[in-house]
VMD Tcl script that draws the C-alpha trace (Angstrom):
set ca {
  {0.00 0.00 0.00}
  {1.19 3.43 -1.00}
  {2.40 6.09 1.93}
  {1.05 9.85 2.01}
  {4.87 10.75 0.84}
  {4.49 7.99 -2.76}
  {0.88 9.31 -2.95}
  {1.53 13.15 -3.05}
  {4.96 12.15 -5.36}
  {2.70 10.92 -8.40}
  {-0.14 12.70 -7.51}
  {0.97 16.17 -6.19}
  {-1.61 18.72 -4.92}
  {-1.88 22.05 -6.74}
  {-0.05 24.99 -5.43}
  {-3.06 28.50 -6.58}
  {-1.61 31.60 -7.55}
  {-4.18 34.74 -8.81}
  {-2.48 37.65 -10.33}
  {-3.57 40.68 -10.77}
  {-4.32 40.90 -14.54}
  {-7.32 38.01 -13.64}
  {-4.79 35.05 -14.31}
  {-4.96 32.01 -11.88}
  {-2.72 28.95 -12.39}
  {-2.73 26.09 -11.23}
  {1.18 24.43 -10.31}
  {1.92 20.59 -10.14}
  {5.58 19.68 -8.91}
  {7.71 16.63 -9.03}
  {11.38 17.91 -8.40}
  {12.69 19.58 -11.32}
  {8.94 19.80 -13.37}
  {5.94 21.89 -13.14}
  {3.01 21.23 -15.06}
  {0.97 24.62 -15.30}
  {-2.91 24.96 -15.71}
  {-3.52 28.83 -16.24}
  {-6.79 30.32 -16.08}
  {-6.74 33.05 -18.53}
  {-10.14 35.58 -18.78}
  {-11.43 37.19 -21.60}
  {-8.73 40.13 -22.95}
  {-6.02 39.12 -20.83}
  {-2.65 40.07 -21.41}
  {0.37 37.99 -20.25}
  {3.37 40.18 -20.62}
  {6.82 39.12 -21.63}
  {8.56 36.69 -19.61}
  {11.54 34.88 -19.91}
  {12.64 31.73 -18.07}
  {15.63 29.66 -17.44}
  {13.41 26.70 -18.19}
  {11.82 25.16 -21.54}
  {8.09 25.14 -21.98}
  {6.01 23.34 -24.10}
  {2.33 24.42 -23.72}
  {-1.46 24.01 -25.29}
  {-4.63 24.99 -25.20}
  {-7.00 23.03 -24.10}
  {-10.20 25.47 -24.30}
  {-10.64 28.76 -25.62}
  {-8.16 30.74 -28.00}
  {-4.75 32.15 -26.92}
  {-2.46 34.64 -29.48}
  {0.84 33.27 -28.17}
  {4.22 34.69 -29.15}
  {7.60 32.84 -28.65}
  {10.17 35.12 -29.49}
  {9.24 36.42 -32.67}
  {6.76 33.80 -33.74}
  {3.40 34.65 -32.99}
  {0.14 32.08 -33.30}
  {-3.48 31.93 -32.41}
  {-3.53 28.27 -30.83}
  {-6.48 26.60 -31.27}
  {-7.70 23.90 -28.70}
  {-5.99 20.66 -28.94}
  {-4.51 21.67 -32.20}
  {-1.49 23.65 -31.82}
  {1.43 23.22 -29.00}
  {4.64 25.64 -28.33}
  {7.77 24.16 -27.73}
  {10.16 27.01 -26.06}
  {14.18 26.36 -25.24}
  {15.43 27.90 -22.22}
  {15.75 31.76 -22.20}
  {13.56 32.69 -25.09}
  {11.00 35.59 -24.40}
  {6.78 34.40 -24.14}
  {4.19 36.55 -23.99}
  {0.14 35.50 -24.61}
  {-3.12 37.13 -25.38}
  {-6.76 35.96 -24.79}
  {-8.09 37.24 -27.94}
  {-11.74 36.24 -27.18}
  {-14.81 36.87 -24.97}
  {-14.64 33.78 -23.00}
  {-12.12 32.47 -21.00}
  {-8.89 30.04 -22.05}
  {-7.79 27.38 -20.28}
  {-3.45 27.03 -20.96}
  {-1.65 23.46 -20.11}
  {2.26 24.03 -19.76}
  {5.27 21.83 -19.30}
  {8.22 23.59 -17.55}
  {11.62 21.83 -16.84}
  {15.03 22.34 -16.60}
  {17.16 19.48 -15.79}
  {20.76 19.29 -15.76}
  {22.60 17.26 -18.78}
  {19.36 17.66 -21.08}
  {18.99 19.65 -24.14}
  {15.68 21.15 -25.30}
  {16.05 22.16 -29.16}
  {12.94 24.05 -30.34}
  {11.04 22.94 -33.57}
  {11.04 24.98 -36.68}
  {8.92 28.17 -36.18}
  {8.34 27.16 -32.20}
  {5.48 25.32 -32.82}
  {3.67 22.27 -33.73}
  {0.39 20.28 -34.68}
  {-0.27 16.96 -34.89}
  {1.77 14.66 -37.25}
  {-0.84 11.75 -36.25}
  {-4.02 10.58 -35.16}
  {-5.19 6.65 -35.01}
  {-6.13 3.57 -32.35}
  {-3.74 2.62 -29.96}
  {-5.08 0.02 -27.17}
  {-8.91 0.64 -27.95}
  {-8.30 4.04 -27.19}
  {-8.53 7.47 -30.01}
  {-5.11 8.74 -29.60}
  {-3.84 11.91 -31.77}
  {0.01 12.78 -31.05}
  {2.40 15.93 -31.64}
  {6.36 15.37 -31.78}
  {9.30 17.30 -31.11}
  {13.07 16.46 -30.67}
  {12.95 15.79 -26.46}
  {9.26 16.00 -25.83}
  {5.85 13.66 -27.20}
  {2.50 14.67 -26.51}
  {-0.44 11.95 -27.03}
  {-4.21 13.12 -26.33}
  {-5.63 9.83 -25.59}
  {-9.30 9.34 -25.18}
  {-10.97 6.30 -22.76}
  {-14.04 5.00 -23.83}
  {-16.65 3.79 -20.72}
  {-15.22 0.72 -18.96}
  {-11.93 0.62 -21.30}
  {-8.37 0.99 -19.57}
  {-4.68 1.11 -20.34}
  {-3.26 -2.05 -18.59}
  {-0.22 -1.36 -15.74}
  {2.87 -1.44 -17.62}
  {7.00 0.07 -17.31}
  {8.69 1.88 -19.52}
  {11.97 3.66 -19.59}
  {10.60 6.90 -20.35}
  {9.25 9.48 -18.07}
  {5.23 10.13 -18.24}
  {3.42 13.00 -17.21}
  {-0.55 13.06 -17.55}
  {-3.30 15.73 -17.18}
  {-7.17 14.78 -17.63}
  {-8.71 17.00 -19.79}
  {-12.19 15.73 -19.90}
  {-14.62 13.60 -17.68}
  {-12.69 11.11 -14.52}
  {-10.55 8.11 -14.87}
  {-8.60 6.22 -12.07}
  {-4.94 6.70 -11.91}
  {-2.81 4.06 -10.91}
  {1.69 4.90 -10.54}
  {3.13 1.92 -8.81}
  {0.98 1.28 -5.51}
  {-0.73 4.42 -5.50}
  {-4.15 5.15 -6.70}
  {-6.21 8.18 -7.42}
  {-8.98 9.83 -9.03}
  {-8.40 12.32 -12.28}
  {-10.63 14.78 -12.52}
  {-9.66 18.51 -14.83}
  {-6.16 19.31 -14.40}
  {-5.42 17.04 -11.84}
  {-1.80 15.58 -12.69}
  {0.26 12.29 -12.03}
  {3.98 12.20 -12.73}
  {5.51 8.68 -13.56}
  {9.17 8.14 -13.16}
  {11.86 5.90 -15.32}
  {10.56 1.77 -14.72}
  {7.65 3.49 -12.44}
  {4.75 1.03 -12.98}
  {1.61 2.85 -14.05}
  {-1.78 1.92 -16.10}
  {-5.37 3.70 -15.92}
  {-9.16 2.16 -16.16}
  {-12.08 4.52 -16.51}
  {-14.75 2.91 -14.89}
  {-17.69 5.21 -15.86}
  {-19.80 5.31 -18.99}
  {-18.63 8.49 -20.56}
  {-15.50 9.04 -22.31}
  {-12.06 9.97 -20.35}
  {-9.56 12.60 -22.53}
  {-6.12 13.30 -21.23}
  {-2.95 14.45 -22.54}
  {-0.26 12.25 -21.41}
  {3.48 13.48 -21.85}
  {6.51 11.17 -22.90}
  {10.07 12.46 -22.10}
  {12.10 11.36 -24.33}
  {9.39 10.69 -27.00}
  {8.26 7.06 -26.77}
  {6.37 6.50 -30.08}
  {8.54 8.24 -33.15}
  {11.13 9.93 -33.58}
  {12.04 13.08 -35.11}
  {15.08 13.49 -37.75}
  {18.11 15.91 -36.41}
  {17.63 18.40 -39.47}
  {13.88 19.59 -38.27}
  {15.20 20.41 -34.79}
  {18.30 23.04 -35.94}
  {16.23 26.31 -35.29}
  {16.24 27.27 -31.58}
  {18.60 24.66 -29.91}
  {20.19 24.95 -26.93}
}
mol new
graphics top color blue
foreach p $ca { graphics top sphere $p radius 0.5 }
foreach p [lrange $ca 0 end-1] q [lrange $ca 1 end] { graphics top cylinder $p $q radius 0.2 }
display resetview
């Protein structure tokens, strides 16, 4: 049986922060990675920041006009995702009337390298079935993102890997499982799954479960050197 300390490891609580242009996010922590759910309302302006740490980030509802250096993009929801290297200005925009709901990776670990893709950012090079389960993915050179839907009563059996996985619901509950812990996913909640950590997932209700589950290094492809030259670090 898990303790409190393996429990709050996968499945850390959220640390709220409300600024004063309207913006609350929403901060998940295992050591060296946050995974950020910002709140951002209608007209909102995030000014330019820059950080010592890459971010990779998409929307998940509403519009955002995000700039990455000088790149800017309206993102879409579920369609387009910013890959950042360490040190490059961000700013954002909520363009629209309602509010926008941002996901963010941000990590800086020593003895990696984040490259950016060409132009900062990406859509999806894929969509298909993978384990009864929708899945659509987006690729760059250190990072894969995989949107992965549950159907009622389907699951993704308990399995190890050597890669790192990170995992946000997006949409309806599913239970969580990272070696002996287990926990409810509900929006934004997050679980963080370590090297040879043992993980799987089962939604046991009748409506679909979406989440966007995070694969450091990618799992599934692989990109070719030449598309990651702009950017790197």
């Amino acid at each position: 049986m898990a303790t409190q300390v393996q429990e709050r490891l996968y499945f850390p609580s959220a640390d709220t922060v409300l600024h004063d242009n309207g913006v609350r996010m929403e901060s998940y922590w295992r050591e060296d990675t946050e995974v950020r759910v910002s709140y951002i309302p209608p007209d909102a302006v995030m000014p330019d920041q820059t950080s010592d740490q890459a971010q990779v980030g998409m929307v998940v509802r509403g519009r955002l006009a995000m700039s990455v250096g000088e790149v800017t993009k309206v993102m879409e929801p579920e369609h387009d995702v910013y890959v950042a290297p360490p040190g490059l200005a961000l700013s954002a925009v909520n363009p629209s009337s309602a509010e926008t709901v941002l996901l963010e990776l941000r990590r800086n670990r020593p003895g990696e390298s984040y490259p950016a893709p060409q132009g900062y950012f990406l859509e999806p090079i894929e969509s298909r079935k993978f384990v009864k389960m929708d899945v659509t993915f987006f690729l760059a050179d250190w990072i894969e993102l995989m949107i992965a839907d549950i159907p009622g009563g389907g699951e993704m059996p308990y399995h190890k890997h050597s890669h790192e996985q990170i995992g946000i619901c997006l949409d309806g509950r599913y239970d969580m499982t990272v070696e002996e812990a287990d926990h409810e996913l509900q929006f934004g909640s997050t679980y963080f799954c370590g090297s040879q950590e043992g993980h799987g997932a089962v939604n046991p209700n009748a409506g679909i479960a979406r989440s966007l589950n995070i694969f450091i290094p990618p799992r599934y492809h692989r990109v070719p050197q030449a598309e990651t030259e702009q950017g790197a670090q």
